[in-house]
N, C-alpha and C positions, 0 to 999 in steps of 0.2 A: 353397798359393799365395796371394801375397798379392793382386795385379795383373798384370796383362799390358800389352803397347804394341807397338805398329807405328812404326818411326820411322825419317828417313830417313839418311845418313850420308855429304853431301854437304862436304870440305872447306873449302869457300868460305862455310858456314855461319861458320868461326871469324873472326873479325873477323881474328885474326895474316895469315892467310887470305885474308880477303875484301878486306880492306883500304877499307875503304867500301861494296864492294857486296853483302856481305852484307844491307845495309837494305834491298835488295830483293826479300827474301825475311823481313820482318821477323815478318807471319805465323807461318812454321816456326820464328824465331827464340823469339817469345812463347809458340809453344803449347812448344818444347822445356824454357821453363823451367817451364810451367807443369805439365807433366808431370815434369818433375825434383822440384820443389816438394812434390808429391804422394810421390812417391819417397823424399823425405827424412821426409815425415810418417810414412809407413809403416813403415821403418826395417827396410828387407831384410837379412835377416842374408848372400843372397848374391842375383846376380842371374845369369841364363844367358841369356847373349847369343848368337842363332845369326846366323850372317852370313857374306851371299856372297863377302868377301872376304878369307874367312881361306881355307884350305886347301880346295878343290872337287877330288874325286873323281868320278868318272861309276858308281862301283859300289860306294861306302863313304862313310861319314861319317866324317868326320875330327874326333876328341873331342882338343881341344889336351892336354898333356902339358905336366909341372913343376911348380914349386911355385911360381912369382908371375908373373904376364900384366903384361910392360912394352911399352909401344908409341907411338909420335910419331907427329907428321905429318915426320917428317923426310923423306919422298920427293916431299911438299911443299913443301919446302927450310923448313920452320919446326921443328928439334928442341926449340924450350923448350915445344911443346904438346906436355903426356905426359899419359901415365896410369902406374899402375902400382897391382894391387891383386894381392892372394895367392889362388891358386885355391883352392874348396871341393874338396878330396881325395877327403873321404868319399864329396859326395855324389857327384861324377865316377866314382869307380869304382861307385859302386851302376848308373848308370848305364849303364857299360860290361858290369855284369854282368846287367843285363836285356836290353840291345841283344843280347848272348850267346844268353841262353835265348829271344828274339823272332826267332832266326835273322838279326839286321843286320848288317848287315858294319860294320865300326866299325877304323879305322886311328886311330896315336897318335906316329905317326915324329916323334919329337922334332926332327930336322935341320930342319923348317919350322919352330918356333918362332919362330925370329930373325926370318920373316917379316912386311914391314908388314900392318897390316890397318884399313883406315881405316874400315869396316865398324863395326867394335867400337869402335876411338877415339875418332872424333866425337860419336857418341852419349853415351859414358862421359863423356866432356872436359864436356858439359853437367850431368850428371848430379853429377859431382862439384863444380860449384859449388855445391850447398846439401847436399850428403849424401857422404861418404869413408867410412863404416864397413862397407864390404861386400865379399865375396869376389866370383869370379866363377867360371865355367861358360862357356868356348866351344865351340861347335859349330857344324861346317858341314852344310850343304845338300849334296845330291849330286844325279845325275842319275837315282836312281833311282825308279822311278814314284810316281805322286802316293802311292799305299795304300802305298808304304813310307813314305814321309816324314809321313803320318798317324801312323803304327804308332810311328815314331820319338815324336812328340810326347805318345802315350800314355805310352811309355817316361819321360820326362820327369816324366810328372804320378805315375805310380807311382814311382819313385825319391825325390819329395819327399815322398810321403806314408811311404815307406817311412822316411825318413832324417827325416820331421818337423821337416823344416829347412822356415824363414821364407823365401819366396824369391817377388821376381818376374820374370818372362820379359819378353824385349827381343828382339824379331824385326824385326832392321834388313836397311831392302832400299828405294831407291827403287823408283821406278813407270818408266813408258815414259822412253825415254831419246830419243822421234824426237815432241817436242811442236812445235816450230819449225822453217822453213825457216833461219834464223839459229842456231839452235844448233847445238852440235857435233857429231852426229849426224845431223841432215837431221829431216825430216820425214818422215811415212808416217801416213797416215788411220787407222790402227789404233794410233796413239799418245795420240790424244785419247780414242778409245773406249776401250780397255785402261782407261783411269784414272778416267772416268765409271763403268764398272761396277766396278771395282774397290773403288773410295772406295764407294758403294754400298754392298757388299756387307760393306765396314767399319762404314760407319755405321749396317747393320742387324743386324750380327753375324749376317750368313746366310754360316757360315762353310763349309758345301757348297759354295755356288756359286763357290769358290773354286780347287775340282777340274774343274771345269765347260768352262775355257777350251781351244779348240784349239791343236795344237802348233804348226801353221801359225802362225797370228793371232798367239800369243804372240812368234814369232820375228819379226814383222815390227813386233808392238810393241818390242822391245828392252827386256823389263824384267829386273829383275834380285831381285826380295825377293818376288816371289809363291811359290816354293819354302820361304822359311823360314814365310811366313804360312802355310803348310800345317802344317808342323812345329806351329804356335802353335796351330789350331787342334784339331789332336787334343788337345795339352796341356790345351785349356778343358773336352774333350767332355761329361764329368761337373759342371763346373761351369753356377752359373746366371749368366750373364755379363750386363753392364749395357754398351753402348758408349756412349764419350763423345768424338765426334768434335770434334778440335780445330784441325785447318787441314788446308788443301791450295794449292796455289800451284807453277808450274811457269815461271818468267819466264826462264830459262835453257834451255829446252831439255828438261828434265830435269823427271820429276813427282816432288814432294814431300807425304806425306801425314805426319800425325802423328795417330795414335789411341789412347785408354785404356780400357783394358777394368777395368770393378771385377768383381772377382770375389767370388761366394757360393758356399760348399761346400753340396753338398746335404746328404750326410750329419750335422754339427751342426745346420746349418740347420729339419731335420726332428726331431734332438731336441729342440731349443729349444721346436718348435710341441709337442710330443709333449708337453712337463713343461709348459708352459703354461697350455695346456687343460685339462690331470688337476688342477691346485692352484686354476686357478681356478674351473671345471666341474664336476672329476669327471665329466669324459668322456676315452674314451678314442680318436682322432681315428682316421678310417680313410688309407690308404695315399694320398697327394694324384697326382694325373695326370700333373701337371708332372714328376716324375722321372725319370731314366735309365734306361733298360730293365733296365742290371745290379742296380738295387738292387731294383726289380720282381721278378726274375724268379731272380734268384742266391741259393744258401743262404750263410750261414756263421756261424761264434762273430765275436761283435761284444762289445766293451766301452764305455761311453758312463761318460764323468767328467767330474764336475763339478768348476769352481772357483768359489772365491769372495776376491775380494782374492790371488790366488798362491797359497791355502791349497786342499787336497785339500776337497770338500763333498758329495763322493758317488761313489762308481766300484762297477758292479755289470757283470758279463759273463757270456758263456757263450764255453765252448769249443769245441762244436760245437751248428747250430743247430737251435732249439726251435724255430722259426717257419717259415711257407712261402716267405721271403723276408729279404733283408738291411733293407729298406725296414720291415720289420714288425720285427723283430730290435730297431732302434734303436728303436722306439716305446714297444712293452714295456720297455725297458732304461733306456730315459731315464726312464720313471715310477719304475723300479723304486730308480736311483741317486737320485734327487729324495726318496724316502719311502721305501724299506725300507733303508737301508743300516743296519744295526746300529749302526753305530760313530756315527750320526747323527741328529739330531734331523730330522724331515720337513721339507723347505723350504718357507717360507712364501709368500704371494703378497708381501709385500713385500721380499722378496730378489731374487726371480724377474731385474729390469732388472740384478743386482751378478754373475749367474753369467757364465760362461766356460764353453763347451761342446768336449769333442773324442770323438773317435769312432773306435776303433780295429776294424778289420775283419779278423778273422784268415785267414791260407790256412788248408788242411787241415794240420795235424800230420803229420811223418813220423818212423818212428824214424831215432836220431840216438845218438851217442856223444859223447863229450865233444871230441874234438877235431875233430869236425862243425858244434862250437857260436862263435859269433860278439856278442858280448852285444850290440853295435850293431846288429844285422845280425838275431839270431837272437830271438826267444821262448824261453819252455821249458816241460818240462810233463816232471815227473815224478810216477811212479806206483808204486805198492807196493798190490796187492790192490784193494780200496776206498777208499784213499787217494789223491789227488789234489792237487797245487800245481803252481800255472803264476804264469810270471814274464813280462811282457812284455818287450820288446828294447829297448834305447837310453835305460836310464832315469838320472837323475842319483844320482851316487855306483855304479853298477853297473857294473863294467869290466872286468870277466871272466870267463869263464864257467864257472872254479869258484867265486865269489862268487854266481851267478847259482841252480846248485846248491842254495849250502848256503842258500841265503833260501827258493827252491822247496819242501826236503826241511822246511827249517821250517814255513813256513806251510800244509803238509801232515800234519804229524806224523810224520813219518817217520824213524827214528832214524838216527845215523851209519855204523851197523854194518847195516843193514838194506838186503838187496838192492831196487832196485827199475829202474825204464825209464828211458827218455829218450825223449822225441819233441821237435824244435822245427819251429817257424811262424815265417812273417814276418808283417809287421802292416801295412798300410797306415789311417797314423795323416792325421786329418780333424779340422781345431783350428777353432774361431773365435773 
């Protein structure tokens, strides 16, 4: 992941729209591009947009369906404001096939397609004034309790790491809909609270406190995007998030926030310190606090590879773990690709600022056959006696999984004619 956002998806933001009174909300107007701006620097290969106004279920989440997301303000009576970009396939169905194994109910009925979603337009319609090169990912919010739509958001962040797709998350949702006795909605005293602690608990990226609020309270606030902000928050869980609170402004009736989240993976994050230390030191750094419990506490085969300029400059793994921890796993591994790789000279302190770090964390291996294997989707690891080659999943130039095979049974030694296993893993890959 590259970044994250809270943004909100107000029509009358479009000037076709607003017709003038969008300037008074100029605010939300500035911080939207300034987050676009950002957006376009980054250069999301796709972005996954959840929002309450695409398709709501009360016992499923609704993962959009097709091959290109077209959409207007046309029930705005404005159709020359569009969007239209091509959905990421891949990572949508990786997606759908974790929501599977996580037990989510997950619906994909095509017949709502056609449906508006101002939700995702408005937002996009900003976005593509400084950036168009991106697919998208929608998904809705459902009614189902706060710990599924966490679980959903976990979903989210494993699928990108799986699929090692460049992506950032857009969780559109305004805030209380009852801030005025003049607006369209009325007022109610839990409209201006709702969005004091709300905004809050944005600007301090206390993304618990966001499970926190009553059912009651909430329904008398009228909001509408605190559901996907859950969704967003699980998504970060593992990450080290930075917020960068850019407006709020409600002159309508209606609360509008705009928030950016920078995100750090912990995983590179922690080999970077890891080869740092060792070339500058020669120390070898103990396990830091700030971590996630799973990298504390979880075994597994991890690989840590290094770049330099787009070029390979170190990749060392294990396939299953040597250490009491995934957290220790990359420590050892990042020295070990920095300085022992064979094929490499030891990285110097004056390269150290030119690398490029990623970190692939492996499942356990299961036996497998060949028509079990997926080279996108799949690792592999074959074996003959004490013979051993493993191929990791989704690599460029690899596109099938008897290609996938015959490079394993190579870089194994393992002849053509010679029986041996199959096991594949998936990989949850961690880039920086």
């Amino acid at each position: 992941m590259l970044s994250a956002y809270i943004m909100p998806h107000p029509p009358i933001a479009r000037p076709a729209v607003g017709r003038g009174e969008e300037k008074r909300i100029q605010n939300t107007l500035d911080a939207y591009r300034k987050a676009s701006q950002r957006i376009a620097e980054e250069k999301p290969e796709t972005i996954i947009i959840i929002s309450p106004h695409n398709v709501m279920y009360r016992d499923a989440f609704y993962v959009s369906p097709g091959d290109v997301y077209t959409d207007s303000l046309v029930s705005f009576g404005f159709p020359g404001e569009r969007v239209s970009h091509p959905y990421d396939i891949e990572l949508r169905d990786e997606i759908v096939k974790l929501c599977d194994e996580a037990d989510l109910p997950v619906s994909q009925d095509p017949l709502y397609e056609m449906e508006p979603d101002h939700g995702t337009c408005v937002p996009l319609l900003f976005i593509d004034e400084s950036y168009r090169d991106y697919s998208v990912v929608r998904i809705s919010p459902s009614f189902l309790p706060d710990e599924d739509l966490f679980t959903m958001g976990r979903v989210l962040e494993r699928a990108i790491a799986h699929i090692g797709r460049k992506v950032s998350i857009l969780a559109s949702g305004d805030l209380s809909h009852k801030l005025t006795k003049d607006g369209p909605y009325g007022f109610a005293k839990e409209g201006p609270e709702f969005d004091a602690q709300v905004t809050q608990y944005m600007k301090d990226g206390d993304f618990a406190k966001f499970q926190t609020f009553d059912p009651y309270f909430l329904d008398k606030a009228a909001e509408c995007g605190l559901p996907g902000f859950i969704i967003l928050s699980g998504a970060l869980e593992n990450s080290k998030v930075t917020p960068h609170f850019l407006s709020y402004e409600g002159p309508f009736g209606v609360g509008y926030a705009i928030c950016e989240y920078e995100i750090e993976d912990y995983c590179p994050r922690l080999a970077q310190q890891s080869l740092e230390a060792f070339v500058k030191d020669r120390t070898q750094i103990r396990v830091p606090d700030d971590l996630p419990d799973w990298m504390k506490e979880e075994k597994a085969g991890v690989f840590v590879s290094l770049h330099k300029n787009g070029e390979l400059r170190g990749c060392i793994g294990t396939i299953f773990p040597c250490t009491g921890s995934v957290a220790e796993e990359i420590i050892a591994l990042a020295i070990e690709a920095g300085t022992r790789d064979p094929r490499f000279m030891p990285v110097r302190a004056n390269e150290l600022e030119e690398l490029e770090y990623s970190v692939d964390v492996l499942s356990a291996p299961e036996p497998a056959e060949i028509k079990d294997l997926d080279a996108k989707r799949y690792g592999v690891i074959v074996t003959s006696g004490h013979r051993r080659g493993l191929l990791l999943p989704n690599l460029e130039g690899v596109d099938t999984p008897e290609e996938q095979i015959f490079i394993s049974l190579q870089k194994a030694g393992i002849g053509a004619g010679e029986k041996y296993d199959i096991e594949r893993f998936t990989v949850e890959r961690h880039c920086r």
